[in-house]
C-alpha positions in Angstrom: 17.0 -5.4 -11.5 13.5 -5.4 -9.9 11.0 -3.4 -11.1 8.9 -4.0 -7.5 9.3 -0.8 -5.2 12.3 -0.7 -3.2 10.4 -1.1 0.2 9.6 -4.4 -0.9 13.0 -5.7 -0.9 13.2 -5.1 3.1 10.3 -7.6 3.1 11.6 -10.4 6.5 12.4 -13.4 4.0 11.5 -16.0 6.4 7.6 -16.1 6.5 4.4 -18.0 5.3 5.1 -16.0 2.4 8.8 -17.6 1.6 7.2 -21.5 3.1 4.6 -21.1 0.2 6.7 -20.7 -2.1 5.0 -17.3 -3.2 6.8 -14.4 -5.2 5.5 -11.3 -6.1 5.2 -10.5 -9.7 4.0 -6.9 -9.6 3.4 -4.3 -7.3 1.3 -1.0 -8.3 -1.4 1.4 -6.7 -3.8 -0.2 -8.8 -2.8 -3.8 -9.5 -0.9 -6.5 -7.3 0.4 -9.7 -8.6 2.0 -13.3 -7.2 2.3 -16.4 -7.9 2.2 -19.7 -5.5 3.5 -23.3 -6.7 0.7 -26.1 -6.1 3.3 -28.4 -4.4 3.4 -30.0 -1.3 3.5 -27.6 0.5 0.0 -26.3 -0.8 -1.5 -29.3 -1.2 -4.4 -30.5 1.2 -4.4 -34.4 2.2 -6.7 -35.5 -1.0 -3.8 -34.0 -3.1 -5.4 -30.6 -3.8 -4.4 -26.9 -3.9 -5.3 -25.9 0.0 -8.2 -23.4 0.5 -6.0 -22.1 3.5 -3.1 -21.5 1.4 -5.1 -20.1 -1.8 -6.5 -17.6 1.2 -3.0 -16.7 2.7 -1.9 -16.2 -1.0 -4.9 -14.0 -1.3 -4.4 -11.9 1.8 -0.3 -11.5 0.7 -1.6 -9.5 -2.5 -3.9 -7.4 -0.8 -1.8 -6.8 2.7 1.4 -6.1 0.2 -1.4 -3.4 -1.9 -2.3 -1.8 1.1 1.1 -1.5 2.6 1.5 0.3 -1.0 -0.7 3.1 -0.2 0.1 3.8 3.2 3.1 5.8 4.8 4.9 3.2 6.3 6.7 5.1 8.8 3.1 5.6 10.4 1.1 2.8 10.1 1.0 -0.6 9.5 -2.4 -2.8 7.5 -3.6 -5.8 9.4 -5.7 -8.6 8.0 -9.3 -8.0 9.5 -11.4 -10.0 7.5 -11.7 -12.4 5.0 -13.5 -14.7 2.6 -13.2 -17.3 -0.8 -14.6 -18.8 -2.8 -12.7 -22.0 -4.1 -14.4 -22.4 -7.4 -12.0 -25.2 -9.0 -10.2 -27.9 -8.2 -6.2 -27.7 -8.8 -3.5 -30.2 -8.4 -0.4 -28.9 -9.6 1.6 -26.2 -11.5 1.3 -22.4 -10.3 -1.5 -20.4 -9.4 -1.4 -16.7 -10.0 -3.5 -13.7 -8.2 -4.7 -10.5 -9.1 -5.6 -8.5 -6.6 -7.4 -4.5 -7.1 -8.4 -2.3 -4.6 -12.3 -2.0 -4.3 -11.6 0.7 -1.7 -9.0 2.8 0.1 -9.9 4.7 2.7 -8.2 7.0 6.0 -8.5 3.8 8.3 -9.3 0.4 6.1 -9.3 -1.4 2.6 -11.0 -3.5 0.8 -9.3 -5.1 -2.3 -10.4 -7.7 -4.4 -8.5 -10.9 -5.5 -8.7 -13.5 -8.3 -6.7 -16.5 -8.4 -6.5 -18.8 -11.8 -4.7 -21.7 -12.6 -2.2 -22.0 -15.6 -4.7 -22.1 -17.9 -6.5 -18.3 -17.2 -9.6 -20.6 -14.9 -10.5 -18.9 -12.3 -9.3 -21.1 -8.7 -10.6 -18.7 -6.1 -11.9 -15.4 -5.4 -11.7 -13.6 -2.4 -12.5 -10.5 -0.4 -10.0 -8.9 2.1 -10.4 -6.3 4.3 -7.4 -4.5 5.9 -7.4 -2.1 9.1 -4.9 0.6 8.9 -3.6 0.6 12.3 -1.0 3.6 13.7 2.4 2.0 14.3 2.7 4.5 17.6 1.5 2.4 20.6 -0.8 0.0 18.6 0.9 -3.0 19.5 2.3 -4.1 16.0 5.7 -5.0 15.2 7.7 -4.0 12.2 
């Protein structure tokens, strides 16, 4: 049985998220964790873990944190900005990120997220900023 919160499990399963390969580890107010294979389907054309796909591994942890903290009936978080730092090279295995919230607030977050490699060295880190948007007229899907 899962120990991930039972919303989670009503998560579409065919997304970027499931085409990355990435699975989520943990999921708490204070802490969220997955993991992403550095395969070919992460790779960029020299053979190296993708800064696009470290990024969308990034925004996963933080988008999934927010959703954590919101009432999900009401509203929905979007991605509204974001920003890495790709700080060493990777070629294979997994890569695992951390993300914490920097800040929670009535209509946005900020949450912070490392990504290492295998060996604890840190990959990326990143910055994402989520808008907590009203599900009532504003456009977004569930």
């Amino acid at each position: 049985m899962s120990s991930l919160p039972a919303w989670t499990h009503a998560l579409p399963a065919h997304t970027l998220v499931s085409t990355l390969g990435i699975e989520l580890v943990e999921l708490t107010d204070e802490r969220v964790v997955a993991t992403m294979p550095v395969d070919d389907r992460t790779r960029q054309p020299y053979g190296l873990l993708h800064g696009g796909a470290s990024l969308a591994l990034a925004e996963t942890v933080a988008s999934l944190g927010a959703a954590g903290r919101v009432d999900r009936e009401r509203f929905a978080v979007v991605g509204q900005e974001i920003n890495g730092n790709h700080l060493r090279a990777v070629k294979d295995g997994v890569v695992r990120a951390v993300a914490t919230p920097l800040h929670v607030g009535r209509t946005s977050q900020v949450w912070s997220i490392e990504i290492r490699d295998e060996a604890g060295r840190l990959v990326c880190i990143s910055r994402c900023t989520l808008a907590v948007v009203e599900l009532k007229g504003s456009g977004v899907r569930r």
